[in-house]
N, CA, C and O atoms as a Tinker XYZ file with bonds, in Angstrom:
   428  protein
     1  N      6.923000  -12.117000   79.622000    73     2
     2  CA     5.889000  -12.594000   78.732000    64     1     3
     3  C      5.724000  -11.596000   77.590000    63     2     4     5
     4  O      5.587000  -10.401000   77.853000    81     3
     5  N      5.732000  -12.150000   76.010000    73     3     6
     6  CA     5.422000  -11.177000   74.981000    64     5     7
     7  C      4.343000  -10.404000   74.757000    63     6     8     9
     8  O      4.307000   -9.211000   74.455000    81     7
     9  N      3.156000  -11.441000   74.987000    73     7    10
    10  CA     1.821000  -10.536000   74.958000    64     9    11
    11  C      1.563000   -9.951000   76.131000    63    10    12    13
    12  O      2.133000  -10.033000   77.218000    81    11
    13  N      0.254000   -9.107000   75.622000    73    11    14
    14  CA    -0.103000   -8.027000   76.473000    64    13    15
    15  C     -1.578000   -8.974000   77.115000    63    14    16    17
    16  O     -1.768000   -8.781000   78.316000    81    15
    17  N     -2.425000   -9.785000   76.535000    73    15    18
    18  CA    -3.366000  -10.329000   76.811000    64    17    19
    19  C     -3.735000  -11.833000   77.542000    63    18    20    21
    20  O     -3.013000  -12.810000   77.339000    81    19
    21  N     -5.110000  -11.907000   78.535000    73    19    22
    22  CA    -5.121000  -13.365000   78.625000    64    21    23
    23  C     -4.170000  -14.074000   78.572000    63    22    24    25
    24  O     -3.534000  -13.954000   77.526000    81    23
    25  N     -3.758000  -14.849000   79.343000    73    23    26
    26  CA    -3.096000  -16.325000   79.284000    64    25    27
    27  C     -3.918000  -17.233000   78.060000    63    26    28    29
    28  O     -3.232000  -17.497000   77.072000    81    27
    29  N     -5.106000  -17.642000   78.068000    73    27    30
    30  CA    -5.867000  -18.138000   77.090000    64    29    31
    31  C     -5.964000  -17.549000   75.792000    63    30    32    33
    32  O     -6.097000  -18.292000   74.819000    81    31
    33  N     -5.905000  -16.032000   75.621000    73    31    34
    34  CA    -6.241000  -15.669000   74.269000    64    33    35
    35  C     -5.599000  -16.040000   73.214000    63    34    36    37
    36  O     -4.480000  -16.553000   73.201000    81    35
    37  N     -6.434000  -15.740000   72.089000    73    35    38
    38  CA    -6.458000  -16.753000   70.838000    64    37    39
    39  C     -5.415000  -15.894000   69.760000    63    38    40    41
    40  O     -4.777000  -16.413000   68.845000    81    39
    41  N     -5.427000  -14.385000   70.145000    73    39    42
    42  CA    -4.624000  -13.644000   68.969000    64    41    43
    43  C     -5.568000  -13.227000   68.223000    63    42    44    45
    44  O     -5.137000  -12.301000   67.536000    81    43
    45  N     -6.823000  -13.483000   67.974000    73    43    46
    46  CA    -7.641000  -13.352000   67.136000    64    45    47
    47  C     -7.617000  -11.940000   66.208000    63    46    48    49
    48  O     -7.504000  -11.826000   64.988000    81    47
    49  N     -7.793000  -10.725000   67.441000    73    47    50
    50  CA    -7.668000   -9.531000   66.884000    64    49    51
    51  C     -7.046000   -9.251000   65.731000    63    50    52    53
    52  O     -7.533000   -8.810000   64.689000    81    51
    53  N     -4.941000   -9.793000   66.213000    73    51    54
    54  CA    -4.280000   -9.450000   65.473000    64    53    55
    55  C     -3.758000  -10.259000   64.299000    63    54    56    57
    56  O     -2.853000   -9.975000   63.514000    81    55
    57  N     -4.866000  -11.784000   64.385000    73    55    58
    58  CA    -5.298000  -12.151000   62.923000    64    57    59
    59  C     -5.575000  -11.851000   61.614000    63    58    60    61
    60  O     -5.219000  -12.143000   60.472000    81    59
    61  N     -6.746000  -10.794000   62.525000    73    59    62
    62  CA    -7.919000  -10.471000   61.501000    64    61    63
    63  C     -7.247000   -8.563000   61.031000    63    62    64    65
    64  O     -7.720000   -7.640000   60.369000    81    63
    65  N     -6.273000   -8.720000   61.629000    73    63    66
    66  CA    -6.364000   -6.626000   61.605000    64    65    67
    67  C     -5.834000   -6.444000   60.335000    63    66    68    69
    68  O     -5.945000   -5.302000   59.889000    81    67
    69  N     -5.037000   -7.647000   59.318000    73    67    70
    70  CA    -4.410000   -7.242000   58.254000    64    69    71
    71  C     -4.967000   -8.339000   57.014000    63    70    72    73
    72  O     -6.017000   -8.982000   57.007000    81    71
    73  N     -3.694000   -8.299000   55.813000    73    71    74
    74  CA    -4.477000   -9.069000   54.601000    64    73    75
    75  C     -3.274000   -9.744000   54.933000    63    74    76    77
    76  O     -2.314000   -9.334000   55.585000    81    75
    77  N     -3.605000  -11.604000   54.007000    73    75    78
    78  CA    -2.605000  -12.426000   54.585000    64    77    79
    79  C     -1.497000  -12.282000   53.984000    63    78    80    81
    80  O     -1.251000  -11.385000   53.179000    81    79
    81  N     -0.536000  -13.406000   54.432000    73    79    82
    82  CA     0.964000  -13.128000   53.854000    64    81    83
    83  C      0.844000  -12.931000   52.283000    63    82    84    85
    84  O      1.651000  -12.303000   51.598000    81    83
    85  N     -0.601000  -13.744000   51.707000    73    83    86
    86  CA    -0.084000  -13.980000   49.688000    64    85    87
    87  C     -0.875000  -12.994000   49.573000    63    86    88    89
    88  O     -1.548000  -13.983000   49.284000    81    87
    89  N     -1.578000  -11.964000   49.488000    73    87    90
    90  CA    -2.489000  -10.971000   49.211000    64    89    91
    91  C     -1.716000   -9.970000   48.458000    63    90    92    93
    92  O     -2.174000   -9.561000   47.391000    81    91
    93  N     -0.548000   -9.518000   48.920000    73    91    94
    94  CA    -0.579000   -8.768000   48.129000    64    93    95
    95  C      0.369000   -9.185000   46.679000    63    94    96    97
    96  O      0.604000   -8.536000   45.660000    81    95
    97  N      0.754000  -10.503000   47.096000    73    95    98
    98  CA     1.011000  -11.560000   45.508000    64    97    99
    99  C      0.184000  -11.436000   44.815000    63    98   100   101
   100  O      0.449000  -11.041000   43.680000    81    99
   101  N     -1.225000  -11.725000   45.194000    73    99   102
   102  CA    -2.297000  -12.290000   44.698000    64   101   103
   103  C     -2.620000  -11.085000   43.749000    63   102   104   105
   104  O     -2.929000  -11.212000   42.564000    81   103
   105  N     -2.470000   -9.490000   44.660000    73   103   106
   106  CA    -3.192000   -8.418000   43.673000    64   105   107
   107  C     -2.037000   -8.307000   42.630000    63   106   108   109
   108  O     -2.337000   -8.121000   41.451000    81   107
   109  N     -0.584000   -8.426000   43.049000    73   107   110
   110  CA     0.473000   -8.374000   41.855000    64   109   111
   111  C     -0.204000   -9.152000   40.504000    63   110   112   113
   112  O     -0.195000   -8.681000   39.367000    81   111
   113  N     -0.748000  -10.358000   40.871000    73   111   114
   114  CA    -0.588000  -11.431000   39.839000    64   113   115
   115  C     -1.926000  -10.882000   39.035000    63   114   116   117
   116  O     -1.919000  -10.901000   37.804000    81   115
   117  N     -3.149000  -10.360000   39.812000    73   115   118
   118  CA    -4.142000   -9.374000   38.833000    64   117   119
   119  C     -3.801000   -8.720000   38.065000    63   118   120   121
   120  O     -4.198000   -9.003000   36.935000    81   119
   121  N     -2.674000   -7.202000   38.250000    73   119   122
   122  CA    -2.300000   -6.232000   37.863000    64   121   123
   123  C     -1.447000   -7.043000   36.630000    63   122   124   125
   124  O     -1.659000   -6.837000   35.435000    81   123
   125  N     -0.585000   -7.869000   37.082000    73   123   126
   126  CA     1.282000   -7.914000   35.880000    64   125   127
   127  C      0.862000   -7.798000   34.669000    63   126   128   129
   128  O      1.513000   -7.174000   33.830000    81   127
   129  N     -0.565000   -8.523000   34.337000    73   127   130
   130  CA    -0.661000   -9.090000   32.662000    64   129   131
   131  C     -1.492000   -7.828000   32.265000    63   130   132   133
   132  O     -2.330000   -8.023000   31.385000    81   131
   133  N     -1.393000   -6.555000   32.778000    73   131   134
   134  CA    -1.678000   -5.348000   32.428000    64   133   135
   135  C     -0.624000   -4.497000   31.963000    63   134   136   137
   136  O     -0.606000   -3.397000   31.411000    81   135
   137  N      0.289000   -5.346000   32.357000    73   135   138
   138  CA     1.519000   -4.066000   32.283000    64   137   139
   139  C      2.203000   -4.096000   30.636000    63   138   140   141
   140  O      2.555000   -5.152000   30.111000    81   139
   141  N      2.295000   -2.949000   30.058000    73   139   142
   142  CA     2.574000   -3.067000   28.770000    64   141   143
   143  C      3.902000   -2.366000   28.918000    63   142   144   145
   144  O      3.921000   -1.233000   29.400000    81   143
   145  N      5.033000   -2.973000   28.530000    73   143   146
   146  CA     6.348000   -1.675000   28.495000    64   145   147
   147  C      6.814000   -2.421000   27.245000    63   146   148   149
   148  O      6.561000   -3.604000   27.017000    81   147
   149  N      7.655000   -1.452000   26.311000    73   147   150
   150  CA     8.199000   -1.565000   25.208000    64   149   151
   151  C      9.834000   -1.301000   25.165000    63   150   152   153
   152  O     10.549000   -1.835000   24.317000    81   151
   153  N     10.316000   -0.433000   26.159000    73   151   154
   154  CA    11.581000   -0.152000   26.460000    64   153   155
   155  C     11.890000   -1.584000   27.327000    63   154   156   157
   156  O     11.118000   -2.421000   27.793000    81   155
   157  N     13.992000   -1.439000   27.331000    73   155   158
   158  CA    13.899000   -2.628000   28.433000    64   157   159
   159  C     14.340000   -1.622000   29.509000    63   158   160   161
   160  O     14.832000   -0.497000   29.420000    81   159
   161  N     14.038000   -2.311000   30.441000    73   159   162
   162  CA    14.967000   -1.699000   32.147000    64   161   163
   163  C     16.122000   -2.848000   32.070000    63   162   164   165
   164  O     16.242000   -3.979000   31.599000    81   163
   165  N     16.936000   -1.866000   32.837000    73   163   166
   166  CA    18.066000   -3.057000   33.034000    64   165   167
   167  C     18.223000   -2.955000   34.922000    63   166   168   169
   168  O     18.026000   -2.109000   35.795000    81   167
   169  N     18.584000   -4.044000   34.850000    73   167   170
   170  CA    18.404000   -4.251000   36.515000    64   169   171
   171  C     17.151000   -5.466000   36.666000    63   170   172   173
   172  O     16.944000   -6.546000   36.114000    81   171
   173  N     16.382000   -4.582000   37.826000    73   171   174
   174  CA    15.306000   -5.074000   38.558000    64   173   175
   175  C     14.631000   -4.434000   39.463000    63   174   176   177
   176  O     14.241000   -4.951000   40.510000    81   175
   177  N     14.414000   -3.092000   39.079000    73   175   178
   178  CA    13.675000   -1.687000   40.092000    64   177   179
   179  C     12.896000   -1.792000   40.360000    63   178   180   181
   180  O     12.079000   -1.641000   39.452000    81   179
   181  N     12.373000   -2.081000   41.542000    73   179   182
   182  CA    10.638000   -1.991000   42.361000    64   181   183
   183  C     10.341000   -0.627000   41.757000    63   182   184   185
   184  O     11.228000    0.170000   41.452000    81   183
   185  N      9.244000   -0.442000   41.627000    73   183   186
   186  CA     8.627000    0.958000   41.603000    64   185   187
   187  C      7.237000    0.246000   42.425000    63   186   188   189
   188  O      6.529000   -0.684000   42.039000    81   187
   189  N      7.105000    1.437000   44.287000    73   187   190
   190  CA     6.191000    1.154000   44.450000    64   189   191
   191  C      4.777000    2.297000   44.528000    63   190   192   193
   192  O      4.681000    3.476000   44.189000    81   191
   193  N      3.890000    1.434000   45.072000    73   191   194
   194  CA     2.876000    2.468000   44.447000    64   193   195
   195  C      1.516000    1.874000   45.261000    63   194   196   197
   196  O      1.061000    0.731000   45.308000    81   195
   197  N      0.965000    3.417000   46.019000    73   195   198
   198  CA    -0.214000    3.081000   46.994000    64   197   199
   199  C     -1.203000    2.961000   46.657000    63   198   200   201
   200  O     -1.418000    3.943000   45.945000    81   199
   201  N     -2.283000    2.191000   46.693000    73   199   202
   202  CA    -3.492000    2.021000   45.753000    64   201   203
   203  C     -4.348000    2.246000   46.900000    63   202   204   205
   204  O     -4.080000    1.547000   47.877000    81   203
   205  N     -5.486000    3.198000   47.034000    73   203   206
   206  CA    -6.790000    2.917000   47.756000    64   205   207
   207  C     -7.879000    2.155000   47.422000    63   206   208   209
   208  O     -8.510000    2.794000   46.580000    81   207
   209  N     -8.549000    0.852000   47.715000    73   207   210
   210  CA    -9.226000    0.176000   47.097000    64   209   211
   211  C    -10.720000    0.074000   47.805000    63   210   212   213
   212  O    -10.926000   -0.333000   48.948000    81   211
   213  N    -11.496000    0.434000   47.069000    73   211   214
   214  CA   -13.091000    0.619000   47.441000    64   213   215
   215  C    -13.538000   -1.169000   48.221000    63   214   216   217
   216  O    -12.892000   -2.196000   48.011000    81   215
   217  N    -15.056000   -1.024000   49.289000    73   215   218
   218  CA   -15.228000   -2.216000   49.353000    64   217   219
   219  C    -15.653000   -3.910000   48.592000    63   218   220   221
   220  O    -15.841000   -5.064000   48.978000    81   219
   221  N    -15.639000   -3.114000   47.289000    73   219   222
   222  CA   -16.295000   -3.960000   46.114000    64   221   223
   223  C    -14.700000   -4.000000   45.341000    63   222   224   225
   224  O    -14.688000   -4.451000   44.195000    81   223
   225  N    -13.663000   -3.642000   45.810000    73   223   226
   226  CA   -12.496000   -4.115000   44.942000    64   225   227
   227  C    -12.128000   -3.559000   43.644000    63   226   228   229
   228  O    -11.325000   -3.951000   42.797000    81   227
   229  N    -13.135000   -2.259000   43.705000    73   227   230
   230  CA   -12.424000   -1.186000   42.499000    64   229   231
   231  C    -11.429000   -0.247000   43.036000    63   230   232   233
   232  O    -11.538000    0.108000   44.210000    81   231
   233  N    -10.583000    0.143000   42.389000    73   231   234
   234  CA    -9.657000    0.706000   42.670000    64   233   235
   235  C     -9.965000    2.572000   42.437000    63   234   236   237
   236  O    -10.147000    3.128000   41.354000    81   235
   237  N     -9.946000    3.151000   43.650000    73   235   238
   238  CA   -10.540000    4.452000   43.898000    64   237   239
   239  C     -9.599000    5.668000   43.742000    63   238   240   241
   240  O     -9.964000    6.835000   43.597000    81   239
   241  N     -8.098000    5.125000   43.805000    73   239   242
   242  CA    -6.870000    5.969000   43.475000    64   241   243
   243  C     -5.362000    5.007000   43.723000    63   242   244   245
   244  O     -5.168000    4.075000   44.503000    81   243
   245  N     -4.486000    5.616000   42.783000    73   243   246
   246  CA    -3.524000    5.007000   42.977000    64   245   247
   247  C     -2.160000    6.314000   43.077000    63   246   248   249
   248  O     -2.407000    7.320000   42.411000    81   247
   249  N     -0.963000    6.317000   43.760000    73   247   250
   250  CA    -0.046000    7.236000   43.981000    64   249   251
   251  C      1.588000    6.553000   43.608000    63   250   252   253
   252  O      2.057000    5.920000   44.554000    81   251
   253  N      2.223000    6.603000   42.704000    73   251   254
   254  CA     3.877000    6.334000   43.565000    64   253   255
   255  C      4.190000    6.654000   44.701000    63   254   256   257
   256  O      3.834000    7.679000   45.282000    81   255
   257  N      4.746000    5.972000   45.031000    73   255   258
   258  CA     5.219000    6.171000   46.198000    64   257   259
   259  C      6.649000    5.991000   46.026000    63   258   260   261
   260  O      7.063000    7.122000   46.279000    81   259
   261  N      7.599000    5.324000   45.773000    73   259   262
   262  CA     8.550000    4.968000   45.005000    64   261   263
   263  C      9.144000    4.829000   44.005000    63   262   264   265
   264  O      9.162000    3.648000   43.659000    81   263
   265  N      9.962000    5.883000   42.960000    73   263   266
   266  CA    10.286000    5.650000   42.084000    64   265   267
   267  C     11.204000    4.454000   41.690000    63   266   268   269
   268  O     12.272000    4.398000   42.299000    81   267
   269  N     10.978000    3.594000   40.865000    73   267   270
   270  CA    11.604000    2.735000   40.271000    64   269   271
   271  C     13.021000    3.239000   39.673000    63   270   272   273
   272  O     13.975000    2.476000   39.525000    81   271
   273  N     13.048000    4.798000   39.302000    73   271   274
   274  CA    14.346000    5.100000   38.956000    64   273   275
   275  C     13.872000    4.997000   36.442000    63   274   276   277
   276  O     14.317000    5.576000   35.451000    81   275
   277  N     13.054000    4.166000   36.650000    73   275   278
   278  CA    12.577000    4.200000   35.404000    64   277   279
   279  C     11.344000    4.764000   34.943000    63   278   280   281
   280  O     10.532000    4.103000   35.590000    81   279
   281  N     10.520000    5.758000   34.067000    73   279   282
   282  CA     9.464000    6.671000   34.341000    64   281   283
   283  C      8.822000    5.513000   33.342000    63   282   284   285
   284  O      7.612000    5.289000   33.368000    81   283
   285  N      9.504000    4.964000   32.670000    73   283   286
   286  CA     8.603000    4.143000   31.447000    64   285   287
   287  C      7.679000    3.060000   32.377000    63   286   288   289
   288  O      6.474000    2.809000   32.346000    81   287
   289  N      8.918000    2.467000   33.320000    73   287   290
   290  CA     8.614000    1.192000   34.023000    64   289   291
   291  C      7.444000    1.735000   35.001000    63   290   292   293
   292  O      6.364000    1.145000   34.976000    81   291
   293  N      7.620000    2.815000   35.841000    73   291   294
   294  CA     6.876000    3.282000   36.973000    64   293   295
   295  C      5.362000    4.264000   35.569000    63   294   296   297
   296  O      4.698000    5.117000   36.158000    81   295
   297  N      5.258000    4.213000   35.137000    73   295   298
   298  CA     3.927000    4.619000   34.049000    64   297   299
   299  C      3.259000    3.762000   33.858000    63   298   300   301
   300  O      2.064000    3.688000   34.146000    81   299
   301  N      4.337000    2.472000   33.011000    73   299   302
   302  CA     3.636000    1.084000   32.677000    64   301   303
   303  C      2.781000    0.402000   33.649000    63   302   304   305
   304  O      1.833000   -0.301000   33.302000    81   303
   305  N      3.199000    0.660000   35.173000    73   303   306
   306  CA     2.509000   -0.197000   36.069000    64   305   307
   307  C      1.667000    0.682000   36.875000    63   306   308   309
   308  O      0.944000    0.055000   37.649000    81   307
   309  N      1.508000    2.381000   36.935000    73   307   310
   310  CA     0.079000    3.297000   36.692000    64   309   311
   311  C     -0.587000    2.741000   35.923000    63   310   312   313
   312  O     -1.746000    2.635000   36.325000    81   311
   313  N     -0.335000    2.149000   34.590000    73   311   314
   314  CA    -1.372000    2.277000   33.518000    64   313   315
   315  C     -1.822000    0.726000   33.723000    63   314   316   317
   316  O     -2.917000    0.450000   33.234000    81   315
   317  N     -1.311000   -0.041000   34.205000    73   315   318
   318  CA    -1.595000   -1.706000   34.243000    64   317   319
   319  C     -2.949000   -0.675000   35.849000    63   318   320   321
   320  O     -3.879000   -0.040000   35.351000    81   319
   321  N     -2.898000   -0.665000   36.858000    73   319   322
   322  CA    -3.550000   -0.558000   37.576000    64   321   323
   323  C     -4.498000    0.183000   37.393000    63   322   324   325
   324  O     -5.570000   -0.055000   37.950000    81   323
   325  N     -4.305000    1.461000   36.418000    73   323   326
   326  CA    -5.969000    2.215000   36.116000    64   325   327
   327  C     -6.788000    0.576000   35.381000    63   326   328   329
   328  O     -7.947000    0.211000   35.577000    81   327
   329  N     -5.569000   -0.234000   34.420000    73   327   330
   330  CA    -6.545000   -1.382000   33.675000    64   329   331
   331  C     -7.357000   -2.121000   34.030000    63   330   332   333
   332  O     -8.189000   -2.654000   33.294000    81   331
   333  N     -7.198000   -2.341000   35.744000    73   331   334
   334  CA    -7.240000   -3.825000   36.521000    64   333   335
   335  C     -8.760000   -2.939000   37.058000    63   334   336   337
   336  O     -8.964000   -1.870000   37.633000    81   335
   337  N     -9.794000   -4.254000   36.406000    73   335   338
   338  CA   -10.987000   -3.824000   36.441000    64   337   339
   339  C    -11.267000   -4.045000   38.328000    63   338   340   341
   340  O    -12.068000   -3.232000   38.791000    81   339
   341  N    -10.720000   -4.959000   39.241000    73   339   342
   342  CA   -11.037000   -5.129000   40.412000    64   341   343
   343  C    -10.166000   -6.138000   41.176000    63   342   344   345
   344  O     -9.928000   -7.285000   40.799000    81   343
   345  N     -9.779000   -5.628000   42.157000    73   343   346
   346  CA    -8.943000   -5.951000   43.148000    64   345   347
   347  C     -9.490000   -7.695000   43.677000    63   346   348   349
   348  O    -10.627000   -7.892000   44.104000    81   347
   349  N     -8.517000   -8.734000   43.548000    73   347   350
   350  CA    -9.325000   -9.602000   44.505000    64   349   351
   351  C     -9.723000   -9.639000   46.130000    63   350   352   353
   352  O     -9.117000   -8.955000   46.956000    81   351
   353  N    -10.454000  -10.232000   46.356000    73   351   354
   354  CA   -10.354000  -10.414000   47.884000    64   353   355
   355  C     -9.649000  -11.197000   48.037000    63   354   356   357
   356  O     -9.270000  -12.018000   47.202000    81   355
   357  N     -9.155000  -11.041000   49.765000    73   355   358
   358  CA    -8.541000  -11.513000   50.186000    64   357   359
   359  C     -9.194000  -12.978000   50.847000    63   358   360   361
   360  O    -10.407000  -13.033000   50.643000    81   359
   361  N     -8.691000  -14.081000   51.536000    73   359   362
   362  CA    -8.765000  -15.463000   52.272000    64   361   363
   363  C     -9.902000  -14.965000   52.858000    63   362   364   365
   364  O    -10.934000  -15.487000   52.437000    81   363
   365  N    -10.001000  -14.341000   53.478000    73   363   366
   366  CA   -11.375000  -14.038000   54.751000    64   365   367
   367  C    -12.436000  -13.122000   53.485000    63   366   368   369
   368  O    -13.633000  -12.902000   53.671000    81   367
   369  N    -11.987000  -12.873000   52.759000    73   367   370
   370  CA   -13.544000  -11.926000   51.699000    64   369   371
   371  C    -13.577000  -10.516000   51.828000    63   370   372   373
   372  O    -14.391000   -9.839000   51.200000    81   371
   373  N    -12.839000  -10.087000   52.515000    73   371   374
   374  CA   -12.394000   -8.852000   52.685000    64   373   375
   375  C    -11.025000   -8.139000   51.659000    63   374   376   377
   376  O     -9.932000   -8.611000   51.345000    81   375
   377  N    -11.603000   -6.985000   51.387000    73   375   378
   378  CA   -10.172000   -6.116000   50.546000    64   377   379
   379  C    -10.750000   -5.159000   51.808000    63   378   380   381
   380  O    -11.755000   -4.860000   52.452000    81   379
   381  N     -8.616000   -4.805000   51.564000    73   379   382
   382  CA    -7.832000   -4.057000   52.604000    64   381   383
   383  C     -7.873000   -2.633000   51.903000    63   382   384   385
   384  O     -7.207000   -2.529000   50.873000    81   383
   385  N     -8.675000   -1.376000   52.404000    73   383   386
   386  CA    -8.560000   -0.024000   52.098000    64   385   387
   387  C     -7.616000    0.409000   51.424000    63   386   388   389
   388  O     -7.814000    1.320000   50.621000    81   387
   389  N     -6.459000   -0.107000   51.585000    73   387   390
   390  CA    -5.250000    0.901000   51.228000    64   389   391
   391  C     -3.875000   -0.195000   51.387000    63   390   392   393
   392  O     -3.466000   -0.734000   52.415000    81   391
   393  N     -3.477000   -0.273000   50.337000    73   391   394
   394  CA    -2.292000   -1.154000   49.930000    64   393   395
   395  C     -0.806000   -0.771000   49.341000    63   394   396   397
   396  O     -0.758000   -0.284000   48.211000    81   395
   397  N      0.329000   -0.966000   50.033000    73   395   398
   398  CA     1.360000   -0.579000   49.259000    64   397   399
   399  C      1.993000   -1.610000   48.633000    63   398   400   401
   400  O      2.402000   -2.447000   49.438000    81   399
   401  N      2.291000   -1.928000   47.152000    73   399   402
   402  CA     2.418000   -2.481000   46.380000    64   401   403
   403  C      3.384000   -2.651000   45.412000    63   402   404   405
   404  O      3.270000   -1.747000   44.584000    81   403
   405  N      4.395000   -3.500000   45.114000    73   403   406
   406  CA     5.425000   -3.301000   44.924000    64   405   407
   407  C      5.999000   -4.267000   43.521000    63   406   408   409
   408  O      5.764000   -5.475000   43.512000    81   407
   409  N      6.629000   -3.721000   42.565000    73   407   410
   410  CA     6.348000   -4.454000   41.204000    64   409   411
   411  C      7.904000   -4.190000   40.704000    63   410   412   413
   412  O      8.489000   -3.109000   40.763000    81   411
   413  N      8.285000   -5.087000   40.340000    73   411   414
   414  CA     9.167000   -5.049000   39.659000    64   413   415
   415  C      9.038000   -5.885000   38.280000    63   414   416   417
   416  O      8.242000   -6.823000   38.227000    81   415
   417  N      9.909000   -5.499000   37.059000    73   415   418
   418  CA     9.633000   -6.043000   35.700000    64   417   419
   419  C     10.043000   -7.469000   35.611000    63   418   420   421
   420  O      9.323000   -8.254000   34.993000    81   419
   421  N     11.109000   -7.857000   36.161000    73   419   422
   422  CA    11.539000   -9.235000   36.254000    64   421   423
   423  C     11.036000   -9.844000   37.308000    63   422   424   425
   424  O     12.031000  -10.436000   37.726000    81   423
   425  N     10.304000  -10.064000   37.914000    73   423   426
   426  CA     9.364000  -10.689000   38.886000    64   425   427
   427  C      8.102000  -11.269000   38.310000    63   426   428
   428  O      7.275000  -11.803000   39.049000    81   427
């Protein structure tokens, strides 16, 4: 048997323990129309990047975590996220503490 719980249980816990599958689409699609770059990238480099997000959905710090390999591209999308006045919530009304987040220019 896979689970550890009840024959009856619902899963509920491990429902609720994360943000859903589109969430962190959802904060991409806040952030993109922030992003200003003037150079091109060639390719398609994630640059990712950890955001801590307060319970009201302001954004309290953000880190690379991943270089994109491009400093213009991985700046542009620092500077789109200092822009982004507030994080949405997620399906249940809840924002998730701490998010790793992942952007690429052609996306």
């Amino acid at each position: 048997m896979a689970g550890s719980g009840p024959n009856d249980s619902k899963g509920s816990a491990e429902k609720s323990s994360g943000p859903s599958a589109s969430y962190a689409g959802k904060i991409v699609a806040r952030i993109r129309p922030n992003i200003v770059l003037t150079e091109v990238v060639s390719g398609n480099p994630a640059a990712e990047v950890e955001v801590h997000i307060a319970p009201d959905g302001s954004v309290l710090s953000r880190r690379l975590v991943k270089t994109s390999g491009y400093s213009a591209w991985d700046e542009a999308v620092l500077r789109a996220i200092d822009k982004t006045d507030k994080i949405p919530r997620d399906n249940d009304g809840t924002v998730p503490s701490l998010m790793i987040l992942s952007f690429r220019p052609k996306d």
